[in-house]
Steps between C-alpha positions, in 0.01 A plus 500: 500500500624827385571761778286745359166291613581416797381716821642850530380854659526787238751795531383836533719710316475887540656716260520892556702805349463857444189583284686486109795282625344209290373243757162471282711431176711195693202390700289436184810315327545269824115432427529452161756231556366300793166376459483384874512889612242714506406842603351612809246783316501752751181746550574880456262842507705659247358563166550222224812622268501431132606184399355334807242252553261453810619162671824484348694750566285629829119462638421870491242617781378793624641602879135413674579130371875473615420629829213251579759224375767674733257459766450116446898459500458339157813645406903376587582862406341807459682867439454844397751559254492837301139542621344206394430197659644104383462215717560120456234245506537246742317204463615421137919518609423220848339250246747543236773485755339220684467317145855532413421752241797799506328859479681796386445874708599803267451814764652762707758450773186566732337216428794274450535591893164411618487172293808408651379582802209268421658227341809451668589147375383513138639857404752592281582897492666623157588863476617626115694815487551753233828602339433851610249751555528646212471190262179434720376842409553387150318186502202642678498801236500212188242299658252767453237432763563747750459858523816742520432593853400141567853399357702779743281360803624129409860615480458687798391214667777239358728589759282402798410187320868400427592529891279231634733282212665331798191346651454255214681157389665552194583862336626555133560774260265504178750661236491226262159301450598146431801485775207628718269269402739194543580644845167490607417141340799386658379595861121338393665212403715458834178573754290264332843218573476604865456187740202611730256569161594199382284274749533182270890526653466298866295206321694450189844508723361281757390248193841504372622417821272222522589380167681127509798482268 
């Protein structure tokens, strides 16, 4: 029997960056890839962007909505981040995890915290950084889906996010896509080998053991 069906938790792996630093870009490759890893969709007030779709890319709701959800603790994270609010469903994340399914977090360093906080065993904390400030600026003025003041509020705010860089697991630069992409597949790769998810381990070593040669 192959490893891959045999009994295993999933890994919880959080990726966060500077708004423009390209964690979306790398996230969606690592999907694209791995067909066992899927996205936990979060839920957002913020107005749908072009491009987007309703239950892919976020469940948009109006603030009434979020808060009564707040209020039920249906969420493992919930922040205000440039005045809107994004939290992360979570009933779907404990059954996938608890089916050995691995679910992908692309958000802020705010709610990287909190699910670690949450999840202590099953996260994994990624933080991307940017080449520079300027080269962030850049990319955020190409991608064309931002105001101008919008863009000098994110850049204002890229500093602040970069400090909390040294609470997470694994940090790397993003100034070359594909190294940064094989970076962060390498590190999937390696948490999904760890012995504690892999709860066929104990069994299959004690069968080997038992094994007459």
């Amino acid at each position: 029997m192959s490893n891959e069906r045999m009994p295993r938790r999933g890994v919880l792996l959080i990726v966060a960056s500077p708004s423009g630093a390209g964690k979306t870009s790398l996230c969606r490759r690592l999907m694209a890839d791995h067909a066992g890893l899927e996205l936990s969709v979060s839920m957002t007030t913020r107005p749908i962007r072009p491009g987007e779709q309703a239950g892919r890319d976020y469940h948009f709701v109006d603030r009434e909505e979020f808060q009564r959800l707040v209020e039920a603790d249906a969420f493992l994270e919930w922040a205000n981040v440039h005045g809107n609010l994004y939290g992360s469903p979570r009933a779907p994340v404990d059954r996938a995890l608890a089916e050995g399914r691995d679910v992908l977090f692309d958000i802020d360093w705010q709610g990287a915290r909190e699910v670690a906080r949450r999840c202590k065993e099953d996260a994994v904390r990624v933080f991307i950084l940017p080449p520079s400030l300027e080269e962030l600026r850049r990319r955020l003025v190409t991608r064309s889906q931002d105001a101008e003041e919008v863009i000098d509020r994110r850049i204002r705010n890229a500093k602040g996010e970069i400090e909390h860089a040294d609470e997470f697991d694994y940090v790397f630069v993003n100034d070359d896509f594909d190294r940064s992409y094989a970076e962060l597949a390498h590190i999937y790769h390696a948490e999904r080998s760890r012995r504690f998810r892999n709860v066929w381990v104990r069994a299959y070593q004690q069968a080997l053991l038992n094994e007459k040669v």
